[in-house]
C-alpha positions in Angstrom: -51.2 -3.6 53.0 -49.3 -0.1 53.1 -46.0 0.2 54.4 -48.0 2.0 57.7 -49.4 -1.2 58.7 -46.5 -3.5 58.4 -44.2 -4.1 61.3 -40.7 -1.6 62.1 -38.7 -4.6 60.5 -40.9 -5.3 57.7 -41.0 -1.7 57.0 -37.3 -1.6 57.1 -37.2 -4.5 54.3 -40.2 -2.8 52.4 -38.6 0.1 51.8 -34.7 -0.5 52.5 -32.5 0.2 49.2 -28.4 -1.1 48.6 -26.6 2.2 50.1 -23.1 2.8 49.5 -20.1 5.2 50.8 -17.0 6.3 49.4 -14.3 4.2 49.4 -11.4 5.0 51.9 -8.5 3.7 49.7 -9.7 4.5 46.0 -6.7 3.3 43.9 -5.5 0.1 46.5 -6.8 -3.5 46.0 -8.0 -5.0 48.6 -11.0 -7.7 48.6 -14.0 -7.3 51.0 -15.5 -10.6 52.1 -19.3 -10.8 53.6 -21.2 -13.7 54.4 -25.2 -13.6 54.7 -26.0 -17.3 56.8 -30.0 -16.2 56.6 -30.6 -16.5 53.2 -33.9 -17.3 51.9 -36.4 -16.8 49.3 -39.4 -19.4 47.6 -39.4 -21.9 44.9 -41.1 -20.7 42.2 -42.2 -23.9 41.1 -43.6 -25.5 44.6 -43.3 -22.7 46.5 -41.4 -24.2 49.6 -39.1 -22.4 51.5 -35.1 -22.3 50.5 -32.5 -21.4 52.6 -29.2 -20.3 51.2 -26.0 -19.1 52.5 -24.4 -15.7 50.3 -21.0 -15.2 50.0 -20.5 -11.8 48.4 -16.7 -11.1 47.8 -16.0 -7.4 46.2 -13.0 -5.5 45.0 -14.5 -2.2 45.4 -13.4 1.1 43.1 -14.9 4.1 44.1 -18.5 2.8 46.3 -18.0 0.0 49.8 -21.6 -1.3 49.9 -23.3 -0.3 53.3 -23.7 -3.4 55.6 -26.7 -3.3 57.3 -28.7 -1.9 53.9 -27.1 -5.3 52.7 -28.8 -7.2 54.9 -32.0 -5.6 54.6 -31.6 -5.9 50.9 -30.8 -9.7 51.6 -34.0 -10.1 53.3 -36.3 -9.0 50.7 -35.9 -12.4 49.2 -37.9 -14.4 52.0 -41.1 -14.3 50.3 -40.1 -13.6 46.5 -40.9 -17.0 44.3 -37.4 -17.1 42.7 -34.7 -19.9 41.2 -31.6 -20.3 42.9 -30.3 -19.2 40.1 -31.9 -16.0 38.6 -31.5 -15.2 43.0 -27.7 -15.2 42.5 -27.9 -13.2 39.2 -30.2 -10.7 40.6 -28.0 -9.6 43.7 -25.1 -9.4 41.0 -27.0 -7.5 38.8 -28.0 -5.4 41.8 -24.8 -4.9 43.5 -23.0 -4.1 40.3 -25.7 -1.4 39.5 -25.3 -0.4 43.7 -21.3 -0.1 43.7 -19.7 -0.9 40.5 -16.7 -2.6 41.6 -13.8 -3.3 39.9 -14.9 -7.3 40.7 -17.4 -9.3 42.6 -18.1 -12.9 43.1 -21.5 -14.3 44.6 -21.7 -17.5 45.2 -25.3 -18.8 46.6 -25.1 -22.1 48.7 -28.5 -23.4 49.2 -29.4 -25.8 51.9 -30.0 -29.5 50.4 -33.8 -30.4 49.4 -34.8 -33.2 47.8 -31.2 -34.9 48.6 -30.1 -32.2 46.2 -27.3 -29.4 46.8 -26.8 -26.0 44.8 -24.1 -24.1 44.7 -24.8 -21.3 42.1 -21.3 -18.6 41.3 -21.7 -15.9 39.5 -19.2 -13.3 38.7 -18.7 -10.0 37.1 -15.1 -8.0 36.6 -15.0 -4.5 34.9 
């Protein structure tokens, strides 16, 4: 299926990218907190749905990631076969290379299955 034959939203998520902006206030600290409550991707191993809540919080340096490319970004996941946790470590991997703060924190809570509860954190600090 091309991109011309998907839906506008699907197309968005096809072909969306992480877009950032300068930051207003290079050189002051300040923490940016983001929640994502739509979370959700597929178990590599059965392939059932998981559903997650992101928490992204960013100390940003020269780049704010752009929200609503974010979001898009966020929901490219929901039919990708992936672990909870190579999913955290990816959107790391892929905001650091998007923004390069000066620190980040993601922290990937995913809805109990099974009677079991993950919580995976994963950090990076320049």
């Amino acid at each position: 299926m091309t991109t011309d034959e998907l839906k506008y939203g699907e197309r968005e998520i096809a072909e969306g990218q992480l877009i950032t902006f300068p930051n207003p206030r290079v050189g002051r600290r300040y923490d940016i907190s983001i929640s994502l409550p739509e979370f959700t991707c597929k178990c590599p191993f059965s392939g059932y749905p998981d559903f997650a809540t992101i928490y992204i919080t960013y100390v940003p340096d020269e780049r704010v990631v752009e929200l609503k490319a974010l979001k898009l970004y966020i929901n490219s996941y929901r039919d990708r076969y992936i672990s909870h946790e190579e999913s955290a470590n990816q959107i790391l991997d892929d905001f650091v290379a998007a923004c390069d703060p000066l620190e980040v924190t993601v922290k990937a809570d995913f809805t109990p299955r099974g009677n079991v509860h993950t919580v995976v954190e994963v950090r990076h600090q320049k």
